[in-house]
PABABA-161369 format. One line per field, with one value per residue (C-alpha): residue number from 0; x, y, z. Coordinates in Angstrom, 1 decimal, decimal comma, padded with zeros to 4 digits. Last residue first. Layout:
BEGIN
num <- (NUM	...)
u <- (X	...)
v <- (Y	...)
w <- (Z	...)
//
This chain:
BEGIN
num <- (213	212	211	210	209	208	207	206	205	204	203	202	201	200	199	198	197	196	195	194	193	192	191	190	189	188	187	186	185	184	183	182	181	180	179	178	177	176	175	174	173	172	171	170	169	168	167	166	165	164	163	162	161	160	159	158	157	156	155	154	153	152	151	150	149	148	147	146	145	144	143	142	141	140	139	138	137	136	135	134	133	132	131	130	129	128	127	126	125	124	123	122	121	120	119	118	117	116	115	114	113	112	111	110	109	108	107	106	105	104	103	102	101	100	99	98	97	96	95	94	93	92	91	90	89	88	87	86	85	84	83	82	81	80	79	78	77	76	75	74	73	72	71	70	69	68	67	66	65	64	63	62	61	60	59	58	57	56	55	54	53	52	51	50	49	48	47	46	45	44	43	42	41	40	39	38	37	36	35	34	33	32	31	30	29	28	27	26	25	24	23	22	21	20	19	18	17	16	15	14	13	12	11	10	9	8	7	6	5	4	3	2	1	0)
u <- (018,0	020,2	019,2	022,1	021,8	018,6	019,5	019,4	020,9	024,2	024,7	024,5	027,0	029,2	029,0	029,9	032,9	034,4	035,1	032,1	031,9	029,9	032,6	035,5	034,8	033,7	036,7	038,7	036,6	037,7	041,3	041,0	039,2	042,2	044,9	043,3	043,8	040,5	039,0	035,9	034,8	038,3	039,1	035,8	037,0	040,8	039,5	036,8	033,2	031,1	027,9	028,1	032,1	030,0	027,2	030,0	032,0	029,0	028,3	031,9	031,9	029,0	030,5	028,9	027,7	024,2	024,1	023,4	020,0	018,1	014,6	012,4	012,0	008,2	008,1	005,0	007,1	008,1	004,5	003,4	006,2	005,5	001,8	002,4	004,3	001,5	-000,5	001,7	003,9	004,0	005,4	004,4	005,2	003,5	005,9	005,3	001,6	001,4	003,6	002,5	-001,5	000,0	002,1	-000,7	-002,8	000,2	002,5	000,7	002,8	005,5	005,5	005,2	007,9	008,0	009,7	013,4	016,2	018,8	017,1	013,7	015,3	016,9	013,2	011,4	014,1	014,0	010,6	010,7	007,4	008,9	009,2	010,3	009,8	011,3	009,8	012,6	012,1	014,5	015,1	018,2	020,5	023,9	023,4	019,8	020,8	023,8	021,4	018,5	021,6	022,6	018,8	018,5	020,9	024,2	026,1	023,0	019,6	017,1	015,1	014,0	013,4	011,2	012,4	010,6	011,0	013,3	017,2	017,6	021,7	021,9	019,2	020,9	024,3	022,1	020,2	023,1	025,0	021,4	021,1	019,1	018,0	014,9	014,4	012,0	008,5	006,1	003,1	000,3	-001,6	-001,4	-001,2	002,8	002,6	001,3	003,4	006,5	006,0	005,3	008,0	010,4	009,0	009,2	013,0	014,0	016,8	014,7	015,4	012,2	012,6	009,8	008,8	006,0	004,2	003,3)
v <- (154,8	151,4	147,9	147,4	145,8	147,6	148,9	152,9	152,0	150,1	152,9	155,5	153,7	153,1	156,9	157,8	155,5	157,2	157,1	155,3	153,3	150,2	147,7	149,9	151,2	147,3	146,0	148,3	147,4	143,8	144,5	146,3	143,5	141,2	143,7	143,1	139,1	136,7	135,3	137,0	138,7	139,6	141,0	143,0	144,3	145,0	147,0	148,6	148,6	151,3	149,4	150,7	148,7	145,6	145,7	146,1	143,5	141,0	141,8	141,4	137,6	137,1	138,2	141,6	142,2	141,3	144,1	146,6	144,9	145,9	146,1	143,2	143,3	142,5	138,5	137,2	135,7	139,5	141,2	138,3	139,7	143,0	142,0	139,5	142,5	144,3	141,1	139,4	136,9	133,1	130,0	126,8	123,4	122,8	124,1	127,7	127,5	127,1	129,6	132,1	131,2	132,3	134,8	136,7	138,4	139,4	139,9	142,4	145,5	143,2	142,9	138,8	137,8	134,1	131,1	132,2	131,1	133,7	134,6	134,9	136,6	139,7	139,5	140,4	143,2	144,6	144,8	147,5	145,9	147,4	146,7	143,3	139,6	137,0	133,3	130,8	126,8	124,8	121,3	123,5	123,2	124,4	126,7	127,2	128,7	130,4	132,1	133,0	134,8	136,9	137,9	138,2	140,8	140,0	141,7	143,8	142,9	144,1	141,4	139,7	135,8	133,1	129,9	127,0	123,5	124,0	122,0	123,3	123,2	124,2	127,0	128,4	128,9	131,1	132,5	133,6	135,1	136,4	138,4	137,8	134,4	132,4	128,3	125,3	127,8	124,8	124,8	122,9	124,0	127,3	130,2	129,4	131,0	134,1	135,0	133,8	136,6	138,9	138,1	138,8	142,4	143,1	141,5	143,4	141,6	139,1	135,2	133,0	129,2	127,2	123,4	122,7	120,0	116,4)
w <- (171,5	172,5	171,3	169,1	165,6	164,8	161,4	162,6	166,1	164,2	161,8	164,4	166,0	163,4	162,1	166,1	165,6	162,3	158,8	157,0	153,9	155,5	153,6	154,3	157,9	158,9	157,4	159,5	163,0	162,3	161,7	164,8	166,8	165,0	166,4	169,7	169,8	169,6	172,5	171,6	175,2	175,5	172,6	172,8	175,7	175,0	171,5	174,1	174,4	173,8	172,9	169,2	169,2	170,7	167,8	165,3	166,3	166,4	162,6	161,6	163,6	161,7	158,6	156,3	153,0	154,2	157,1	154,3	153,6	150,6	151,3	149,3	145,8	145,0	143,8	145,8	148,4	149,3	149,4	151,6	153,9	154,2	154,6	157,5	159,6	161,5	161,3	163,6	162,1	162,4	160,4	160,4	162,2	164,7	167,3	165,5	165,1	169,2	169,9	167,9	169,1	172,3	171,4	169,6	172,1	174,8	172,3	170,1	171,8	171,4	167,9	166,9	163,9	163,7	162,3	162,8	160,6	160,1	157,1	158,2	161,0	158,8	156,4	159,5	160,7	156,7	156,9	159,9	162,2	165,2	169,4	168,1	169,4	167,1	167,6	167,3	166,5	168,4	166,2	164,5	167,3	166,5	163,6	164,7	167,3	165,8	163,9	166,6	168,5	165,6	165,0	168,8	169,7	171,3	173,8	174,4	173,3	170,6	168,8	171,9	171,2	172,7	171,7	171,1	171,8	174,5	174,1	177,7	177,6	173,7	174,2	177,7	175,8	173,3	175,4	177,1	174,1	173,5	176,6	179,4	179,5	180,9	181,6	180,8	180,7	179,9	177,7	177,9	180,4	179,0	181,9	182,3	178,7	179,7	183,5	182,0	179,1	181,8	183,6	181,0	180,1	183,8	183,4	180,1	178,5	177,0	176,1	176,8	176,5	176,0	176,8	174,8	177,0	175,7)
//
């Protein structure tokens, strides 16, 4: 039986590539592709894949919100994170979503493989870059403290569309929720983060990886 596999990345070249190395497995079979993870979520619950190939940092929706309501809504899809950084707190943030693996993309091209194939089995996968950080936690070190724990989904998605410069009307829009509930949103977000302005959201969301933007 083939392991059909869906790869979600907002980077085409980067995209291809990944097609290019699992379409190389006899085994493996690349069901369908995604750019963003609002997308790759929709494109998850239509392919049902075995595995999903994840990009950590995505616009609209990064892959650590879109590996959650994944496996919210179709938790036989296993989820295999693909980061530019090993940050602990980004391994520990898909753990808890529900991801099982953490491969860094300059690794990718050695390791997905083998990822891929531990992942459908059954276990989990990280790239050696990351698999100390997180030995470290199940043996009982504290782990980072995550600011982005005191916060909602829908709080969490806000954020990353208000560091994307979108609009009140916008991210109404894209939410199908009213305006005055984006700004009640963006309020909360200013109280429970304790800042006092956009640019401190922004800067907030680029430092913790919600938003892929530099």
């Amino acid at each position: 039986m083939r392991i059909r596999i869906l790869i979600v990345d907002d980077h085409g070249v980067v995209a291809e590539g990944l097609r290019f190395l699992a379409e190389a497995q006899p085994d493996f079979e690349v069901v369908g592709s995604a750019e963003d993870g609002w997308t790759g979520v929709q494109r998850a619950l239509e392919l049902e894949p075995d595995i999903v190939v994840m990009d950590m940092a995505m616009p609209l929706m990064n892959g650590i919100e879109a590996t959650r309501a994944i496996q919210e809504r179709n938790p036989g899809a296993r989820v295999i994170i693909l980061s530019m950084y090993s940050n602990p707190g980004y391994v520990y943030r898909a753990l808890q979503a529900g991801a099982s693996g953490f491969v860094i993309k300059r690794a990718a091209g050695r390791e997905l493989v083998e990822a891929i194939r531990a992942v459908h089995a059954g276990r989990r996968y990280f790239s050696s870059q990351v698999a100390e950080s997180v030995i470290a936690r199940y043996v009982g070190r504290p782990g980072p403290e995550d600011p982005l724990g005191a916060l909602s989904a829908r709080e969490r998605q806000v954020l990353q569309l208000l560091a994307e410069s979108k609009t009140v009307a916008e991210i109404a829009g894209l939410l199908h929720v009213s305006p005055k509930t984006v700004e009640t949103y963006r309020a909360r977000l200013y109280e429970k983060l304790g800042l006092h302005d956009l640019p401190g959201l922004v800067r907030f969301a680029i430092q913790h990886g919600v938003t892929p933007l530099e």
